[in-house]
Structures are given as C-alpha cells and as structure tokens.
C-alpha positions in Angstrom: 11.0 -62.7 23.2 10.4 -66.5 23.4 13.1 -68.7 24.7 12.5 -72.6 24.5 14.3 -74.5 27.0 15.3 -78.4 27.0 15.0 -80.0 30.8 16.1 -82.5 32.5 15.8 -83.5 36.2 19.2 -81.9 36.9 17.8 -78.4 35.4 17.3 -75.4 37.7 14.2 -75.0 36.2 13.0 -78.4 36.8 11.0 -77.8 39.8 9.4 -74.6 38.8 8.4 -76.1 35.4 7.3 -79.0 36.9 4.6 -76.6 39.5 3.9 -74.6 36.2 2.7 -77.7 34.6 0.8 -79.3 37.2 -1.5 -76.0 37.7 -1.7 -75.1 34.1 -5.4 -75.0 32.7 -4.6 -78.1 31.1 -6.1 -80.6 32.8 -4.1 -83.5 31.9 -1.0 -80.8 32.9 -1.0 -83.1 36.2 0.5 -86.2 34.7 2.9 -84.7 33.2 4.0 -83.3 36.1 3.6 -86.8 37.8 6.6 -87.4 35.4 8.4 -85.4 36.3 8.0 -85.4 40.0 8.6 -89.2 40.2 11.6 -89.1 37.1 10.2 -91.5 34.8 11.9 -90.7 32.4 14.5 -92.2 29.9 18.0 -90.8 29.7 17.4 -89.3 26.7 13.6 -87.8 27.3 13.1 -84.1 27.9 10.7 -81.8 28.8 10.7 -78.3 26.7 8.7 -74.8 28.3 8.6 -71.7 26.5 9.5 -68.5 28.5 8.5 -65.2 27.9 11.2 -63.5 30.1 10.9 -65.4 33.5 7.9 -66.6 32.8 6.9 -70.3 31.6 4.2 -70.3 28.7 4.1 -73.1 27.6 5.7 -77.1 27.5 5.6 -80.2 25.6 8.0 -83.2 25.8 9.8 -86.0 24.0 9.4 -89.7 25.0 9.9 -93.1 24.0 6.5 -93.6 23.9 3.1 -92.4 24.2 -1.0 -92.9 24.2 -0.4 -95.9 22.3 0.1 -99.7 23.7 2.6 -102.1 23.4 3.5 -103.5 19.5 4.0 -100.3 18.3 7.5 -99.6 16.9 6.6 -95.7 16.5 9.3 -93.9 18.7 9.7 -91.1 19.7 6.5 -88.8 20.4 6.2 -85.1 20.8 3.5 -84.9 23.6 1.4 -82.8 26.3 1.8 -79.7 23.7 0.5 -76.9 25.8 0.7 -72.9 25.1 -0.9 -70.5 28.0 -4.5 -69.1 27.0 -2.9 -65.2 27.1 0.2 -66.2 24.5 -1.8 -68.6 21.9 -1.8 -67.1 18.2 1.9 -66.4 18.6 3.0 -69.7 17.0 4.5 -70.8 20.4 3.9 -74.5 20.1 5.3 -74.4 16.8 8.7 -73.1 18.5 8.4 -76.2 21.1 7.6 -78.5 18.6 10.4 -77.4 16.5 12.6 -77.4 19.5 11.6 -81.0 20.2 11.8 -82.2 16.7 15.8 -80.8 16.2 16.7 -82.6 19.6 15.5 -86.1 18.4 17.2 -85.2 15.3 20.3 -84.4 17.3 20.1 -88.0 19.4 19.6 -89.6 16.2 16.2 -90.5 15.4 14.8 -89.6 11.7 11.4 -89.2 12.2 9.4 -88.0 14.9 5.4 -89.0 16.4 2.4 -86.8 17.9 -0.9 -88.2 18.7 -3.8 -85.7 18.6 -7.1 -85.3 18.5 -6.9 -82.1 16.4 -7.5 -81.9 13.5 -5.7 -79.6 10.8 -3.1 -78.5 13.6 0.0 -80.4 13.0 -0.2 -80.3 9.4 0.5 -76.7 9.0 3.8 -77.5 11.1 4.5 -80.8 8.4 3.4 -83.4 10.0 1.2 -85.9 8.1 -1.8 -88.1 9.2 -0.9 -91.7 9.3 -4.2 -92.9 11.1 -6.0 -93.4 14.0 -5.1 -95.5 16.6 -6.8 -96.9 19.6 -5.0 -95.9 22.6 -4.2 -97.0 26.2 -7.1 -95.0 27.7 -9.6 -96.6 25.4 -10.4 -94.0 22.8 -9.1 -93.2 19.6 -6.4 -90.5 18.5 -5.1 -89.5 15.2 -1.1 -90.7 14.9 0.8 -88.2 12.9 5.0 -88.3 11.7 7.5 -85.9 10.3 10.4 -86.8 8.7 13.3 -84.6 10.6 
C-alpha cells in the first residue's frame, strides 16, 4: 500500500528522500535535491514521497513559489511531481498531489498552483488551465489552480 509522507529538514527520512530524489530518472530530480541539501526552504514548505513499504516512489513539493518571476502573486505551487517508471498507472501523483493540496489547505491557503508542460494531466485531478506563462528559464509553461 502507498503511504505519502510530508518532510521537513528535521524528518528521518530527509536524507534518504533527498538521495532518492537526486538519482531519480528525472533529470531535473537534482535541484530538488539541491533544496533540500542546502534548506532553502520556507518554514512552511515541504517535500512529499510516496512509499511503497520502505521504498520511496515518488515526490513532489509545496513552495512559495515556482518557474515563474517576480510580480506574480500566485502562491503556493505544487511542483517537481515525480512517480517511479515501475509504479506509474497506479494514480500515485494524484495521492501526492492530493496530499500537497490538503496541507496548504491546512496552513491556510485557498487555492493552490502547478506549472506544467502537460497537457490534459492535471485536469483529470481538478485543476484548470489559467494560461501560459513565460518562466524564469526562458520558455513557456502552462499555469494551472484548484480551489481547495
């Protein structure tokens, strides 16, 4: 059975999240795990894995902020949504993201952000399409909210 888990730095499953992340598949896995080896995060942010017993499956996190630059007023964002090649089709990411969306809801926030590139993917999980924004790294992404 899949258990989600919300981390912080003080976790015991920090570290081994944190080496899980960095040599996922995922390629941008590593910046994430920059995070979270150098803390930069806000009080409130977290990181979420999935475990399948003792072993991590997937992540994503919650964060102040995002792809986007400076101006925006969007806050927070469910990002780095990741689900290991051997457990996708089991509707894992829609456990983390569900898991990320009830803890902003529990810190008080009403709404909640993902930017993607993929399209058709957080809809079925009721998020709708606000746009597409030009992000930090000089390409465009689709910006998509739920109301929590």
């Amino acid at each position: 059975m899949i258990k989600i888990h919300i981390l912080n730095k003080e976790d015991a499953l920090w570290s081994k999240a944190t080496e899980y992340i960095r040599n996922c598949s995922w390629e941008v896995g590593i910046y994430l795990a920059k995070m979270m080896d150098d803390n930069s995060f806000l009080e409130w942010e977290r990181v979420f894995i999935a475990m399948d017993g003792e072993k991590i499956v997937g992540f994503c996190n919650l964060t102040a902020k995002d792809e986007l630059p400076e101006g925006y007023e969007f806050t927070p964002f469910i990002g780095f949504v990741f689900v290991d090649e051997n457990h996708r089709g089991q509707r894992i990411s829609e456990l983390l993201v569900n898991e990320a969306s009830s803890y902003a809801k529990s810190i008080g926030y009403k709404k909640v952000y993902i930017m993607s590139g993929e399209e058709g993917f957080y809809e079925k999980y009721g998020f709708e399409l606000i746009g597409e924004y030009e992000t930090i790294y000089d390409w465009t992404d689709q910006l998509f909210v739920k109301d929590i």
